[in-house]
C-alpha positions as CSV (number, residue, x, y, z in Angstrom):
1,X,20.0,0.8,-0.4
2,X,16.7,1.4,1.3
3,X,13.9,-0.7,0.3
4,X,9.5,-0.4,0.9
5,X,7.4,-2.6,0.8
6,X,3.7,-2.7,0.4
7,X,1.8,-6.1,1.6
8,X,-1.8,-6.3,0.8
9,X,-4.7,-7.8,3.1
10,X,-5.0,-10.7,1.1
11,X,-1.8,-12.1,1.5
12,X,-1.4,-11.1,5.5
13,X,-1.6,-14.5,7.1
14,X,0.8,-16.0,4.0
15,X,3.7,-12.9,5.0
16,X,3.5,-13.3,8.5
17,X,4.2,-17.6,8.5
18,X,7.1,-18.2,10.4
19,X,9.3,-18.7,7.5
20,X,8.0,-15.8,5.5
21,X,9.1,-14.0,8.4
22,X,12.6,-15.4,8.7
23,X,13.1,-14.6,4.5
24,X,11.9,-10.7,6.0
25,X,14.1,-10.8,8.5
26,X,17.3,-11.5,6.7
27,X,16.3,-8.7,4.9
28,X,15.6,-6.2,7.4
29,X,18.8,-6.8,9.2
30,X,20.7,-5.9,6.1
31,X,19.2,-3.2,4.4
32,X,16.6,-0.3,5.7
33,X,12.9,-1.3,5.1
34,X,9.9,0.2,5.8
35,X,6.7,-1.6,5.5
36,X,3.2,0.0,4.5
37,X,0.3,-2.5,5.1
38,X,-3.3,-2.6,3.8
39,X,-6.0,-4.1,5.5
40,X,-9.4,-3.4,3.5
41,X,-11.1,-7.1,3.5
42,X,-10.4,-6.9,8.1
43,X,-11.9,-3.4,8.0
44,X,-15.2,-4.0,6.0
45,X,-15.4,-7.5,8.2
46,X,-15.3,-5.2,11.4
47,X,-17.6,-2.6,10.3
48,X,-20.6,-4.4,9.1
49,X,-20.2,-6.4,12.2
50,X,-21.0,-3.1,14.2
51,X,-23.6,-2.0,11.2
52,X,-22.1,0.1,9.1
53,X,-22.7,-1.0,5.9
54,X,-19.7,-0.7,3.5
55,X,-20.3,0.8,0.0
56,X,-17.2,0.7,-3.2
57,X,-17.3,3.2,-5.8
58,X,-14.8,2.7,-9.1
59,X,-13.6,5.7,-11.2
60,X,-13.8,6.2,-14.7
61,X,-10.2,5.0,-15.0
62,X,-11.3,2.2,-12.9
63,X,-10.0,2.4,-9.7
64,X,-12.2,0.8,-7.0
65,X,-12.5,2.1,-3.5
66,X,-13.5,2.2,-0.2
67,X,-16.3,5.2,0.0
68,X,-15.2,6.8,3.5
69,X,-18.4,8.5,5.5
70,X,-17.6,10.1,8.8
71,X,-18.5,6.5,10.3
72,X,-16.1,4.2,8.4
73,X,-13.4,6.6,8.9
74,X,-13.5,6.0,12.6
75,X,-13.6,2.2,11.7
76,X,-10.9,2.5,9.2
77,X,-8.6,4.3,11.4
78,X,-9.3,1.9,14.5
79,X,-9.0,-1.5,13.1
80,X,-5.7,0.1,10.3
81,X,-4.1,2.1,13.1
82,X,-5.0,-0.5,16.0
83,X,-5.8,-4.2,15.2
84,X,-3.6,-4.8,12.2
85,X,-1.1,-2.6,12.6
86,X,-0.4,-4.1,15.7
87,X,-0.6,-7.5,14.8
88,X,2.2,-7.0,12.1
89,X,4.0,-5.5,14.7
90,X,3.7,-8.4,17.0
91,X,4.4,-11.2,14.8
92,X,7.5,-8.9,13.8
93,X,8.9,-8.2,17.0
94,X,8.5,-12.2,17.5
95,X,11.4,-12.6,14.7
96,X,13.4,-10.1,16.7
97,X,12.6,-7.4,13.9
98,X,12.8,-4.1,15.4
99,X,9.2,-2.8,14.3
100,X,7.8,0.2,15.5
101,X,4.1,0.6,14.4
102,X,2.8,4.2,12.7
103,X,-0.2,5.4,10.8
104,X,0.2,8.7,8.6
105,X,-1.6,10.6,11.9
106,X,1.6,9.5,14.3
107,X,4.0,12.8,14.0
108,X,2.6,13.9,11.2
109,X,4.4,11.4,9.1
110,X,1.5,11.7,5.9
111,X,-0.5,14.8,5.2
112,X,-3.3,14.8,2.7
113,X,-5.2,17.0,0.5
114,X,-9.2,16.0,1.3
115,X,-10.9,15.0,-1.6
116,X,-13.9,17.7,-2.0
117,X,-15.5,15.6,-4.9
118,X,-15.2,12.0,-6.3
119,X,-16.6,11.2,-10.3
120,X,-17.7,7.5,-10.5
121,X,-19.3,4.8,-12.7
122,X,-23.0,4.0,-11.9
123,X,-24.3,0.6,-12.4
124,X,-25.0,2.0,-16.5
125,X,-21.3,3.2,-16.5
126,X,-22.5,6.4,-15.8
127,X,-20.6,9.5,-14.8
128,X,-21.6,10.9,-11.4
129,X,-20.1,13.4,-9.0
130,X,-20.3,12.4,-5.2
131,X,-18.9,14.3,-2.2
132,X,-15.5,12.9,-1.3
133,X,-16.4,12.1,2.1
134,X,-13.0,11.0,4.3
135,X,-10.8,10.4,1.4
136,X,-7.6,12.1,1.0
137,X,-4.9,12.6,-1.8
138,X,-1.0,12.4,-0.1
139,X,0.5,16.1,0.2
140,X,3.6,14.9,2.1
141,X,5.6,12.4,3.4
142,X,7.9,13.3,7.0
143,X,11.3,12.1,5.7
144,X,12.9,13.3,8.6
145,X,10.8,11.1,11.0
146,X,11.1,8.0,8.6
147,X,15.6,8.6,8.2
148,X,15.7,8.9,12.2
149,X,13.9,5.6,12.7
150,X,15.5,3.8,9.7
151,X,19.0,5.4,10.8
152,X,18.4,4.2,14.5
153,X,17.9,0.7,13.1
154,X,14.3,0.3,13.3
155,X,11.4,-1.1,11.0
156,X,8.7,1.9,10.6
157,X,5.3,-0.3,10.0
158,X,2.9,2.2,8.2
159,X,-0.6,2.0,8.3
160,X,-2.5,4.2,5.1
161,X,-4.3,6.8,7.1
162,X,-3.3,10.5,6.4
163,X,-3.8,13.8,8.6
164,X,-6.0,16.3,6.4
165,X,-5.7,20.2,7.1
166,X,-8.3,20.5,9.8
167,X,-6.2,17.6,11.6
168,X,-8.9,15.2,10.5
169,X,-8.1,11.5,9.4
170,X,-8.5,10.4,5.9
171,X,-8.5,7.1,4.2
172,X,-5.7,6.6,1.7
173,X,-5.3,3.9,-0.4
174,X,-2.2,1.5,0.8
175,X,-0.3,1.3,-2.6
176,X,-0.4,4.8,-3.8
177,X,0.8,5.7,0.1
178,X,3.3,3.0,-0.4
179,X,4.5,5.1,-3.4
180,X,4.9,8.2,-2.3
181,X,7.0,6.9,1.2
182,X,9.2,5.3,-1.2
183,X,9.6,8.4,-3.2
184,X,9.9,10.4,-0.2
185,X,12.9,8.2,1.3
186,X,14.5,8.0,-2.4
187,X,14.0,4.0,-2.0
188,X,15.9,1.9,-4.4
189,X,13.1,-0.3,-4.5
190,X,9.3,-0.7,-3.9
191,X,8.2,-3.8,-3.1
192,X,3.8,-4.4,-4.1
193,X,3.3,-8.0,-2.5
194,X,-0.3,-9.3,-3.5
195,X,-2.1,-12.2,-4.1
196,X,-1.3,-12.9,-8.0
197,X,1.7,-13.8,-9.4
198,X,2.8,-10.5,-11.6
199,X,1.4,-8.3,-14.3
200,X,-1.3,-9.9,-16.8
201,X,-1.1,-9.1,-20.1
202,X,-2.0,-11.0,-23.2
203,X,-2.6,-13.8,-21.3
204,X,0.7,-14.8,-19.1
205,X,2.8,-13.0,-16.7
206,X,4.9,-10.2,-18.1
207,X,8.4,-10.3,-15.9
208,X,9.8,-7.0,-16.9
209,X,8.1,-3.7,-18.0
210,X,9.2,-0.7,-18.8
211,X,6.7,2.4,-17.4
212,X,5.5,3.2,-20.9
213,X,4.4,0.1,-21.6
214,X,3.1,-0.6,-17.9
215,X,1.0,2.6,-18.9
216,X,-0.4,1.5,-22.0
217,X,-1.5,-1.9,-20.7
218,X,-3.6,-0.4,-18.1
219,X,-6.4,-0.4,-20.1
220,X,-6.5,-4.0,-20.0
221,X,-5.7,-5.0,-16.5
222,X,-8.5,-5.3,-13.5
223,X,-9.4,-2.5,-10.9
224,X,-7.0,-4.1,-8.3
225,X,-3.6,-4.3,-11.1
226,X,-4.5,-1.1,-11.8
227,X,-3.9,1.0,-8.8
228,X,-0.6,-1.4,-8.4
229,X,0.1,-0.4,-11.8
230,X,-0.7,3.5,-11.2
231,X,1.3,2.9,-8.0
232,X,4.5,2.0,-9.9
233,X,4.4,5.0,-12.4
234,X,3.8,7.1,-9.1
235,X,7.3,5.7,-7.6
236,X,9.2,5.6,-10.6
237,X,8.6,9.3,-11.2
238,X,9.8,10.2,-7.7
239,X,12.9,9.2,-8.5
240,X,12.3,4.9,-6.9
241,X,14.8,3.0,-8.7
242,X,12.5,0.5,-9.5
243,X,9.0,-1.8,-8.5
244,X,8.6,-5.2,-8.4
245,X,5.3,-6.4,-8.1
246,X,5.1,-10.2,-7.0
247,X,3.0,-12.4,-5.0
248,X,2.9,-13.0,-1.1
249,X,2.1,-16.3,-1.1
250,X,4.7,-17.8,-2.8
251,X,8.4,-19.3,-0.7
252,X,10.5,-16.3,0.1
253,X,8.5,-14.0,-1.1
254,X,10.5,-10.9,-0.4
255,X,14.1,-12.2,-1.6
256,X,12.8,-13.7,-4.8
257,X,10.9,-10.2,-5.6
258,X,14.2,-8.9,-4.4
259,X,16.4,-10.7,-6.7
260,X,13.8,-10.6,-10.0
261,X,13.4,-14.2,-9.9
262,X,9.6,-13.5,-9.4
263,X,7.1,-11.3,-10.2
264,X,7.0,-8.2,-13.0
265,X,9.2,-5.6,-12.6
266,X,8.4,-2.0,-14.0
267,X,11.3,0.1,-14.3
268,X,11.8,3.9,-15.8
């Protein structure tokens, strides 16, 4: 059984409590995990701190992102390669988890397509083409480097920034990059921690979903369900066994996704 898991910025400091970190540890110990972190709310703290105003675009499907100019992307990749990534590392490594930090630059380990365009919503909900600026669409995932650290007994710590064809970085979004590792190391599970409970729909919690209803509800969940959502049907058709996406801030949070006593989980 290999397992991934995804944790998003928002429930960082709630993952890496002392006894969040134990429930992780009796985990990693047992089974191979790899961890893929976001970051987003740190990064747009850090870089309108040093001026660089942040700007969020949201596609006609309604995914909302991080527009990435030739400035941010140095940001992005210094405070998601450096700061956080090694802070996970850290507090890992404190619980005698054998982490080793990566980005998708390190070895190779993700390679991306460039976006040459983006089509987004205006303030009228208006179609618009924009140039695609350091944003990149996952090509391919370096198994081999992921199976030699997993085999060796390590925790590979992935940080959502891809190597584009002219050896440039790009900005990737942490879920859909958490998708495709999974995918690409034939995981029996993926693992989307964040800071709600489950899947809204029809006004409660939905535990379990199967991926053609997850597909038809996405029309009524927000932007940030919805790449989670999109996520999920990503894994799923790579072959994951399964997704469970659960909150971070609950008790345990990784063995109560783990054993479906918590969250929603969306299955093929």
């Amino acid at each position: 059984m290999t397992i991934v898991i995804k944790v998003g910025d928002k429930v960082m400091s709630s993952v890496l409590s002392q006894s969040n970190l134990n429930d992780l540890a009796q985990i990693t110990h047992q089974v191979p995990t790899v961890l893929v972190h976001g970051g987003g709310n740190t990064v747009t703290g850090i870089a309108e701190k040093l001026g660089i105003q942040q700007k969020f675009v949201t596609s006609p499907e309604g995914f909302r992102s991080r527009y990435t100019d030739a400035e941010t992307i140095q940001v992005f990749t210094m405070v998601m390669a450096g700061k956080i990534n090694k802070e996970i590392v850290r507090h890992l490594q404190s619980r005698k988890i054998p982490a080793v930090g990566l980005s998708g630059l390190d070895g190779g380990l993700i390679r991306a397509e460039r976006k040459q365009k983006l089509v987004v919503k205006d303030e009228r909900g208006r179609r618009r083409i924009i140039d695609g600026g350091y944003t990149g669409r996952v090509t391919h995932v370096d198994v081999s480097l992921l199976q030699t650290l997993l085999t060796a007994g390590y925790v590979p710590v992935i940080a959502p920034i891809a190597l584009g064809s002219e050896n440039e970085p790009l900005n990737l979004d942490g879920d859909r990059t958490a998708a495709h590792v999974a995918g690409a190391v034939r995981a029996d599970l993926l693992l989307l921690l964040t800071d709600v409970e489950g899947v809204t729909l029809a006004g409660g919690i939905v535990p379990r979903l199967s991926a053609a209803e997850a597909k038809r509800g996405i029309p009524n969940l927000g932007p940030g369900m919805i790449t989670k959502v999109y996520a999920a049907l990503e894994a799923l058709s790579m072959g994951v066994g399964k997704v469970v996406i659960s909150s971070g801030h609950r008790e345990n949070p990784f063995t109560s996704a783990i054993q479906e006593q918590a969250g929603t989980v969306v299955e093929a």
